[in-house]
C-alpha positions in Angstrom: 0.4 163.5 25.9 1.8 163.5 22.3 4.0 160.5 21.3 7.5 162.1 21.8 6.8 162.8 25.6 5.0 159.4 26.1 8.3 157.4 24.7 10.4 160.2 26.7 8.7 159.6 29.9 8.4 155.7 29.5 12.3 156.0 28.9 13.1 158.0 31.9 11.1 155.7 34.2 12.6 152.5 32.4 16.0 153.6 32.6 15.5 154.6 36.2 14.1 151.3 37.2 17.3 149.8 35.6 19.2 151.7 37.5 18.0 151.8 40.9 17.7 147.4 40.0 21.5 146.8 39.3 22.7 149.8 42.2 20.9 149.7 45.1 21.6 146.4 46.5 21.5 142.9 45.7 18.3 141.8 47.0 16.8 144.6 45.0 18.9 143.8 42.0 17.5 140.4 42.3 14.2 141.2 42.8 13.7 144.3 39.7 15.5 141.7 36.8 13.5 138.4 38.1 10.2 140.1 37.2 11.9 141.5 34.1 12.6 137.8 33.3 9.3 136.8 33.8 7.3 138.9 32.5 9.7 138.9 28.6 9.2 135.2 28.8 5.7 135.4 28.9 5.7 138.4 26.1 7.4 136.4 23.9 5.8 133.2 25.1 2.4 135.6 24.2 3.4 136.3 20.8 4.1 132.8 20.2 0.3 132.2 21.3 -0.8 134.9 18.6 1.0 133.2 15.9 -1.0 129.7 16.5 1.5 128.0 18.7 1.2 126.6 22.1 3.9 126.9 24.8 4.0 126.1 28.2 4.4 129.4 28.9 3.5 129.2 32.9 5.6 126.1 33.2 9.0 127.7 31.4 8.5 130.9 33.1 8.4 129.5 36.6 11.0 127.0 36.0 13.0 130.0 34.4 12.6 131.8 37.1 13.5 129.1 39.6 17.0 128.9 37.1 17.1 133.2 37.9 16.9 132.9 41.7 19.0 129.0 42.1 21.9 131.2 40.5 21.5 134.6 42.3 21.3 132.3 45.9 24.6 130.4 44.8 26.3 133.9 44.2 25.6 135.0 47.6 26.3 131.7 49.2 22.3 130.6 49.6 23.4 127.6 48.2 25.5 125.4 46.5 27.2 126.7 43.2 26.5 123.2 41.9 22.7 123.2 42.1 23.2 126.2 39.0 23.3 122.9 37.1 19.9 121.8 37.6 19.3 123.8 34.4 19.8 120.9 32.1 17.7 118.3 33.9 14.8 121.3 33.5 15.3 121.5 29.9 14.4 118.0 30.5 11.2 118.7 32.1 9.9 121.3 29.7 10.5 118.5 26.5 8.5 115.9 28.4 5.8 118.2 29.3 5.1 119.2 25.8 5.8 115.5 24.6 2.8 114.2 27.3 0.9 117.0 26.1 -2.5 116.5 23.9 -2.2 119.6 21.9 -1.2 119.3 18.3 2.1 120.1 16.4 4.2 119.1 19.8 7.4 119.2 18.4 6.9 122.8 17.4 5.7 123.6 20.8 8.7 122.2 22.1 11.2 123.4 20.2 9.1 127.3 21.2 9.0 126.6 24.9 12.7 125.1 24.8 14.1 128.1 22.5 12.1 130.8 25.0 13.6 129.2 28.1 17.3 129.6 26.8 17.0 132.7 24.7 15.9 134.7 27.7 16.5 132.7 31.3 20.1 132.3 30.5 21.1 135.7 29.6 19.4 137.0 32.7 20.7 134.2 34.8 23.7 135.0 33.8 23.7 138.6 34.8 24.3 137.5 39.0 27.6 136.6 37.5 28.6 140.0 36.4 27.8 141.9 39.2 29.6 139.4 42.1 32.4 139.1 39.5 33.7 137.4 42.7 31.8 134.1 42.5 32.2 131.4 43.7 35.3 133.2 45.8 33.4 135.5 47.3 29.9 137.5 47.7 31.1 140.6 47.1 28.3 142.6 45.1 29.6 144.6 42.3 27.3 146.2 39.9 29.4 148.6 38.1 30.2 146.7 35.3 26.9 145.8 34.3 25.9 149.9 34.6 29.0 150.4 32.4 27.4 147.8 30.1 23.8 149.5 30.1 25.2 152.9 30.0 26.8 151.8 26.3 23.7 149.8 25.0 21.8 152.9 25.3 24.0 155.3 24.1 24.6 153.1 21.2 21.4 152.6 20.5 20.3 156.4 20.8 22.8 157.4 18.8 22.8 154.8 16.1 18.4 155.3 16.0 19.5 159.5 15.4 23.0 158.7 13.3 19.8 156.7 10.9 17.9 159.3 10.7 19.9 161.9 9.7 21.9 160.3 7.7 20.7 156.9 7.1 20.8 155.8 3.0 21.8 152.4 3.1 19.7 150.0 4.6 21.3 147.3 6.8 18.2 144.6 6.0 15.4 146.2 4.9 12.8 143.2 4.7 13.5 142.1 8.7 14.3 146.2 9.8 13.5 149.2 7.1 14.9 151.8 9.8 18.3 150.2 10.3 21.3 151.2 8.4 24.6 151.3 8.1 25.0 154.8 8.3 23.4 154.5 11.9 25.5 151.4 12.9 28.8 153.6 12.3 27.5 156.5 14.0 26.2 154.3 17.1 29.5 152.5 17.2 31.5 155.7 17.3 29.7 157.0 20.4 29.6 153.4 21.9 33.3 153.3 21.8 33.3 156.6 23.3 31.5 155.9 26.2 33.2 152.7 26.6 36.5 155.3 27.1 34.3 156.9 29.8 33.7 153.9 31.4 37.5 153.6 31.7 38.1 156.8 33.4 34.5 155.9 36.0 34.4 152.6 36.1 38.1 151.4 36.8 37.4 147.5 37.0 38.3 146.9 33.2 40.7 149.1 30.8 40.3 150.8 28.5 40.9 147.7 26.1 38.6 146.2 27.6 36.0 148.4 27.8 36.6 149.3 24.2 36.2 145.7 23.1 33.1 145.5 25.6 31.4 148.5 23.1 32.5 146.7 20.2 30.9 143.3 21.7 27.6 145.7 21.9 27.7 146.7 18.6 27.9 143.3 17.1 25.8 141.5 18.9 23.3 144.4 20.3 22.7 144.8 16.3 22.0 140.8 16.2 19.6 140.4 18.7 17.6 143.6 18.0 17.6 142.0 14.3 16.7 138.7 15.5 13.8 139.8 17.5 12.7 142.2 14.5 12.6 139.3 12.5 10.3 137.3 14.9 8.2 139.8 14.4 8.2 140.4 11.2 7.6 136.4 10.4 4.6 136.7 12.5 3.1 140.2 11.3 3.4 142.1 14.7 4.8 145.9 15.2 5.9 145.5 18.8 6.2 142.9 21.4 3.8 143.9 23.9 2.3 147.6 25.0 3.0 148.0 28.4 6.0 151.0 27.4 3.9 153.4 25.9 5.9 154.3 23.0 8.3 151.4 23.5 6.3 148.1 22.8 6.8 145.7 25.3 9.8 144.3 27.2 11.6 142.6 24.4 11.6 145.0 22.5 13.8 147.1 25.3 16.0 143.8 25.5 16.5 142.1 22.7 19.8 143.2 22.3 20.4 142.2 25.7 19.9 138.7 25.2 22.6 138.8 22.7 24.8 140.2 24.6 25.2 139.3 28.4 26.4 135.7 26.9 29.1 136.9 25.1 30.2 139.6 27.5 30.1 136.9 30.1 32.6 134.8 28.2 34.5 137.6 27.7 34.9 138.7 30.7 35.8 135.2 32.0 38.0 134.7 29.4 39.8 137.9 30.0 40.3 137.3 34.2 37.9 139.9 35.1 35.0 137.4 36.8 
C-alpha cells in the first residue's frame, strides 16, 4: 500500500472512530475519548522519556484518567459535581511523587509530569461538558456541537495543508514548521468559516455568529497548538509523535490542535449561554 492510501485509510478509520465516539451514546462517547486520553498522555509522556526525562507517566495517566471519568460520572449524575474538584488536590499528588522520587533533575520531571497532566487531561475532561451542554441541570446528552466542532478542525486543516501547497510562499515559522504558511492559514480559514455557516443551517444549537466565531476560535488556536506540539518536537529532534496512524504519526499529532482548543471553546460557549 503506497503512502497516499495508507494516510487515506488511517484517516477514514480515525475519523470514523471519532464519530461513532462522540454520536452513538454516551457510555460509548466515554469510553472511545478515555483511551484517547490515555494513550496521548503516555505518547507524549514517551517522547518525554526519549529526550532523557523521567515522568510518572503511569501515575499521571491513571490519575488523568480518574479526572476523565470523575467528570463524565458528574455529568450524568454518577456523582457529585463537586468531586470534579479533586483535580487540584491531584496536581498535588503528582508534585510530591516526583519530589519523593530518587531519580535526578526532579524539578524537571515535575514540571513534565505536571505540564502533561494539564495540557491533555483537561481538554479532554472538558469535552463531557460540551456534549451535556445541560450540566449540572440536567443529563441530557448532546453531542452535536462537538461534531460541529470536529467537522471544522478537519476541514480547516485539510484545506489549509492543500491551500499550502498550492500556493504556499510565505512561511508562517519556518524553524518550528517549514510546511505551514500564511497562504494556507487564509485558505483554511475561508473554508472553516464556511463550514461553520453549515453548521448553522445542521446544527441549530448555536448561530450563525456563533458558529462563525467557533471557526475563527479554530483557526487561532488549532494553528497554536499544532505549532506548539511541532515545536516539542522539533526541540527534541523527533518527526512524529508516535506510529500507531500509519501516515499520521501518533495521537498527538491528530490532536494537538485540539488541546488548544476545547479550553477556549469551553469558555466560549459558557460565556456566551450556550452550556
Amino acid at each position: 500500500m503506497n503512502t497516499f492510501l495508507k494516510r487515506l485509510f488511517t484517516g477514514v478509520v480515525y475519523v470514523s472512530v471519532i464519530l461513532a465516539g462522540t454520536i452513538i451514546h454516551p457510555y460509548f462517547f466515554g469510553i472511545v475519548f478515555l483511551l484517547l486520553m490515555v494513550l496521548t498522555q503516555l505518547e507524549f509522556y514517551k517522547l518525554m522519556e526519549n529526550s532523557g526525562y523521567y515522568p510518572q507517566k503511569i501515575l499521571a495517566s491513571i490519575l488523568g484518567g480518574i479526572v476523565f471519568i470523575i467528570c463524565f460520572s458528574a455529568t450524568i449524575k454518577l456523582v457529585p459535581y463537586q468531586l470534579c474538584f479533586l483535580f487540584f488536590p491531584l496536581l498535588v499528588v503528582l508534585f510530591t511523587s516526583e519530589i519523593l522520587s530518587k531519580k535526578s533533575n526532579t524539578f524537571k520531571n515535575a514540571f513534565i509530569t505536571l505540564f502533561g497532566f494539564i495540557y491533555i487531561s483537561v481538554p479532554f475532561s472538558l469535552l463531557n461538558f460540551i456534549v451535556f451542554p445541560g450540566f449540572p441541570g440536567n443529563s441530557d446528552f448532546y453531542p452535536w456541537i462537538l461534531v460541529g466542532i470536529f467537522l471544522i478542525i478537519w476541514v480547516y486543516d485539510s484545506m489549509a495543508y492543500v491551500g499550502g501547497t498550492q500556493f504556499g510562499k510565505h512561511k508562517m515559522s519556518e524553524k518550528i514548521s517549514p510546511n505551514k504558511s500564511w497562504e494556507g492559514l487564509i485558505i483554511g480559514a475561508v473554508f472553516a468559516i464556511i463550514m461553520g455557516i453549515l453548521n448553522a443551517v445542521v446544527f441549530q444549537s448555536l448561530s450563525i455568529a456563533g458558529w462563525i466565531i467557533s471557526a475563527i476560535i479554530v483557526v487561532v488556536f488549532g494553528t497554536f497548538g499544532d505549532l506548539f506540539e511541532s515545536k516539542i518536537k522539533r526541540e527534541i529532534n523527533v518527526k512524529d509523535s508516535g506510529n500507531i496512524l500509519p501516515g499520521h504519526g501518533g495521537f498527538l499529532d491528530r490532536l494537538d490542535s485540539l488541546l488548544f482548543i476545547i479550553p477556549v471553546i469551553y469558555l466560549w460557549l459558557l460565556i456566551g449561554g450556550n452550556l
